[in-house]
ZAMIVO-517779 format. One record per residue (C-alpha): x, y, z; residue in one letter. Coordinates in steps of 0.2 Angstrom, whole numbers, padded with zeros to 4 digits, always signed. Layout:
<atoms>
XYZa...
</atoms>
This chain:
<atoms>
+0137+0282+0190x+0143+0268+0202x+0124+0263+0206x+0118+0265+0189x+0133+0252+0184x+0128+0241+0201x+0110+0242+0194x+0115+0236+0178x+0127+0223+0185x+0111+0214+0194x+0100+0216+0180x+0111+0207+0169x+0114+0192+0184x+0093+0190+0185x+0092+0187+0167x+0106+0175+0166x+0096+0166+0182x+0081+0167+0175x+0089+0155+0157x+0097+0145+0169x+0082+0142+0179x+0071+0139+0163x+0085+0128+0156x+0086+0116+0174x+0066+0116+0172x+0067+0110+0155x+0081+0098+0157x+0067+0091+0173x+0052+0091+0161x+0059+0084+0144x+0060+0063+0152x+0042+0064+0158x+0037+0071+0141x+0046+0058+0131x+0039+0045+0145x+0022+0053+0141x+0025+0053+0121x+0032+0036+0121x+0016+0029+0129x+0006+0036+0115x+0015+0031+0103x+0015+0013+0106x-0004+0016+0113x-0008+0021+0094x+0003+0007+0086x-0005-0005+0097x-0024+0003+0091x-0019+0004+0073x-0011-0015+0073x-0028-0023+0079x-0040-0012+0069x-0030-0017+0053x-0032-0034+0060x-0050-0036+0065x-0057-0026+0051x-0046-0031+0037x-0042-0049+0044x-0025-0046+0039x-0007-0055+0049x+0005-0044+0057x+0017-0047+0044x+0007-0040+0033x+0003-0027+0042x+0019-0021+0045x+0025-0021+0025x+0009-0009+0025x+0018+0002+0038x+0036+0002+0032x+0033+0004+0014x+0018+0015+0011x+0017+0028+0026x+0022+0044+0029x+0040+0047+0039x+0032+0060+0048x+0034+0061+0068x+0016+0057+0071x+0018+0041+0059x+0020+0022+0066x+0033+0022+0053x+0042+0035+0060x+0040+0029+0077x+0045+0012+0074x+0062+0021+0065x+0064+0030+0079x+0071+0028+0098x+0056+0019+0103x+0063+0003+0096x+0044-0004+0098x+0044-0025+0103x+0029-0030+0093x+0031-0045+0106x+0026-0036+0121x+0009-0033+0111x-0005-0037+0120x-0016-0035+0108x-0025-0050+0099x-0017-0048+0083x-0019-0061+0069x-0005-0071+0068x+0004-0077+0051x-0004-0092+0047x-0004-0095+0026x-0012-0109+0020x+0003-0113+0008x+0020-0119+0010x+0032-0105+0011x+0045-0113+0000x+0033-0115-0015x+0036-0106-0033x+0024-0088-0033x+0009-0091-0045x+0005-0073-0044x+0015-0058-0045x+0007-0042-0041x+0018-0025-0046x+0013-0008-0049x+0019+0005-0062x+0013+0019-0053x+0018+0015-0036x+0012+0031-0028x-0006+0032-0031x-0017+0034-0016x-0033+0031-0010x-0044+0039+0002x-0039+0040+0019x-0053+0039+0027x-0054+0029+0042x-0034+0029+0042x-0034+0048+0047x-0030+0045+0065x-0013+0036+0061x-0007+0048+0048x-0007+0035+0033x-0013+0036+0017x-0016+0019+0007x-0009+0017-0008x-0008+0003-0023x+0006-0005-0013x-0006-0008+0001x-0018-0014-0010x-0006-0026-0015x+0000-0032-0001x-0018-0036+0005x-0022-0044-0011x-0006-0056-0010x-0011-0061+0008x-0028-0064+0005x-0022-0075-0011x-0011-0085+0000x-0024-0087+0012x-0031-0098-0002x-0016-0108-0008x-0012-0097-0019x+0007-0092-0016x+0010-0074-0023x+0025-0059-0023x+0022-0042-0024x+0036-0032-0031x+0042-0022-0015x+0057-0013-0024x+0053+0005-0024x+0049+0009-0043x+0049+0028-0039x+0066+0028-0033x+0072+0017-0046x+0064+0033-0057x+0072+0047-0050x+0090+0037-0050x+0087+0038-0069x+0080+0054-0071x+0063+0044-0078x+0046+0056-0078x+0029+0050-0074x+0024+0045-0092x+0043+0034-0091x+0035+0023-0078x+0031+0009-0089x+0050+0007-0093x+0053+0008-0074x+0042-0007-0071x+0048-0017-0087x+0064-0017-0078x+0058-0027-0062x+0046-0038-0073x+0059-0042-0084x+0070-0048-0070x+0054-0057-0063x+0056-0069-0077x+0074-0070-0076x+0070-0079-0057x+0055-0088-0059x+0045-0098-0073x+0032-0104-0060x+0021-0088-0062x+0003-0089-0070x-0003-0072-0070x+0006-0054-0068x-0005-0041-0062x+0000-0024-0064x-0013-0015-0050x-0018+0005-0052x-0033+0014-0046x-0042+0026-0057x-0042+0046-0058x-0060+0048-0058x-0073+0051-0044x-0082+0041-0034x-0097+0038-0042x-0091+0031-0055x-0078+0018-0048x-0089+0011-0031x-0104+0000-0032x-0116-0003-0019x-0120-0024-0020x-0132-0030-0005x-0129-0013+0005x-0110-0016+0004x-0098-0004-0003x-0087-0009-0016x-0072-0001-0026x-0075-0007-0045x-0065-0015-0054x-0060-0009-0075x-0046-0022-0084x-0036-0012-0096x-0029-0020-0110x-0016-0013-0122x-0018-0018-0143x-0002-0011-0152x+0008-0029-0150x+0006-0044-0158x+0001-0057-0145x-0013-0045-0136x-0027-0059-0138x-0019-0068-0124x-0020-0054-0114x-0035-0050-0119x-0042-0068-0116x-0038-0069-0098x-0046-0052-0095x-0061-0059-0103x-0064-0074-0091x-0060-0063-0073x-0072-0049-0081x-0086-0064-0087x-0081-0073-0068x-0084-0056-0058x-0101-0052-0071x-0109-0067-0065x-0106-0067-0044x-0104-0048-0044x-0115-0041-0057x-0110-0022-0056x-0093-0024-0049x-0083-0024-0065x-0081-0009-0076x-0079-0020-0090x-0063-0021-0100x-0054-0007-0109x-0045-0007-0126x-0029+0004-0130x-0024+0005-0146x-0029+0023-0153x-0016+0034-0158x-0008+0042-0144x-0012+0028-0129x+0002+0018-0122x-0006+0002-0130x+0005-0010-0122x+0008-0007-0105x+0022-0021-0105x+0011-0033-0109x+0020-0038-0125x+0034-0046-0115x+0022-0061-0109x+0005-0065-0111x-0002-0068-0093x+0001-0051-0090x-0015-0039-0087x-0020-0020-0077x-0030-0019-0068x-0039-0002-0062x-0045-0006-0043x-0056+0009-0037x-0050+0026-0038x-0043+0042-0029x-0061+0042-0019x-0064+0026-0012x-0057+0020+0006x-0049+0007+0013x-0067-0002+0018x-0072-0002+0000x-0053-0010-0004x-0054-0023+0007x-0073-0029+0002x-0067-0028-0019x-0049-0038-0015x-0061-0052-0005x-0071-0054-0021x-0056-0053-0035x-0044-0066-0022x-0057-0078-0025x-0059-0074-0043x-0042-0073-0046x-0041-0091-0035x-0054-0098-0049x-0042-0094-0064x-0025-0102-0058x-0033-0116-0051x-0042-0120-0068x-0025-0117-0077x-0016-0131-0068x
</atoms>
């Protein structure tokens, strides 16, 4: 009995030496780990900062509004890494990022304001796999409003997260209109500088039916949508009619034309009763990437350029 007790004793000592020994080993490995995962981490923010740079000639300060509003807080995410311990410098970059450099005078009234009723619809994410994002309307919008401003053309995008604002009020999706009335409406409380209002979706449909293919370059089309159960829609309407005739006659094929809602059970305003410079615009859809983005927003700044400039 003693021995079998003795035997016990020292099997019970070599597994609590084993857990400690694991545990010393951990405790050793963990730093070098984090060393090894910080590394990475800022390797891949430095990699997605120049790519979104050189291909999509975007600033660093756009770039990052891309990051800390639209991506995923997941732990393999730049957004959560630059949330996270890291505390990444973006002044220690080496990397030959665009810097800001707007060709408009930063304390000028917004011409343009760019907002989105359905804040959360996606695009493809092809080519944006590797960095776990997913580009939205959001993003499309902020690259929209620096290529605008690139061009003199000073523009604000509503950054105010409308789907927030929905679930504080118990709003559903088909509530999303009343969601974004309330930022417009505070829009026009601030400013009486602004030209146009855009209100920027993408489609539900596939692929072949919102890209088109213009000198061997892949675009995302564009469709204006424009609501008739209020009384002032021809305003609306009018301004949809010269960016659709603009677009038909440099991009033949890019515009999907302009759509009328004003059956019975379509919205058929769309909040454009509350001014008549406002318009919706449905860029691309659930299919097309970022490439095809990019090319459509280069086209429509200038386009959209064209319009205010005529208007002063």
């Amino acid at each position: 009995m003693g021995r079998r007790f003795i035997s016990r004793k020292k099997k019970k000592y070599k597994k609590r030496l084993t857990y400690f020994l694991l545990l010393l080993l951990l405790l050793l490995i963990i730093p070098h780990i984090n060393k090894i995962k910080i590394k990475n981490s800022n390797n891949m923010i430095e990699k997605f900062l120049e790519t979104m740079s050189l291909s999509y000639n975007l600033s660093e300060n756009t770039i990052y509004k891309v990051i800390n509003n639209n991506l995923k807080n997941t732990f393999n995410s730049p957004e959560y890494i630059l949330k996270s311990e890291l505390r990444y410098n973006s002044k220690s970059s080496k990397s030959n990022i665009k810097e800001v450099n707007f060709s408009y005078n930063e304390n000028e009234l917004p011409l343009v304001y760019i907002y989105n009723s359905h804040q959360g619809e996606n695009y493809s994410n092809k080519y944006l796999t590797d960095y776990n994002i997913v580009p939205n309307v959001l993003t499309a919008s902020y690259m929209l409003e620096e290529k605008l401003k690139n061009i003199g053309i000073n523009t604000l995008v509503e950054e105010n997260n409308i789907l927030a604002y929905m679930k504080e009020n118990n709003y559903d999706h088909s509530k999303s209109y009343i969601a974004s009335r309330h930022f417009l409406t505070k829009t026009f409380e601030k400013y009486n500088s602004i030209k146009l209002y855009i209100d920027l979706h993408r489609d539900s449909v596939s692929h072949n039916y919102t890209t088109a293919v213009i000198d061997n370059k892949s675009y995302a089309k564009i469709m204006f949508v424009i609501g008739l159960n209020y009384n002032t829609y021809e305003s609306n309407l009018s301004i949809a009619n010269i960016l659709n005739n603009k677009l038909n006659e440099k991009y033949p094929g890019l515009s999907r034309g302009i759509l009328k809602k004003g059956n019975i059970g379509a919205n058929g305003v769309y909040n454009q009763d509350l001014n008549p410079n406002i318009i919706l615009i449905e860029l691309g859809g659930y299919e097309n990437d970022i490439d095809e983005i990019n090319n459509t927003l280069e086209v429509l700044s200038i386009i959209i350029g064209e319009y205010i400039n005529e208007k002063e």
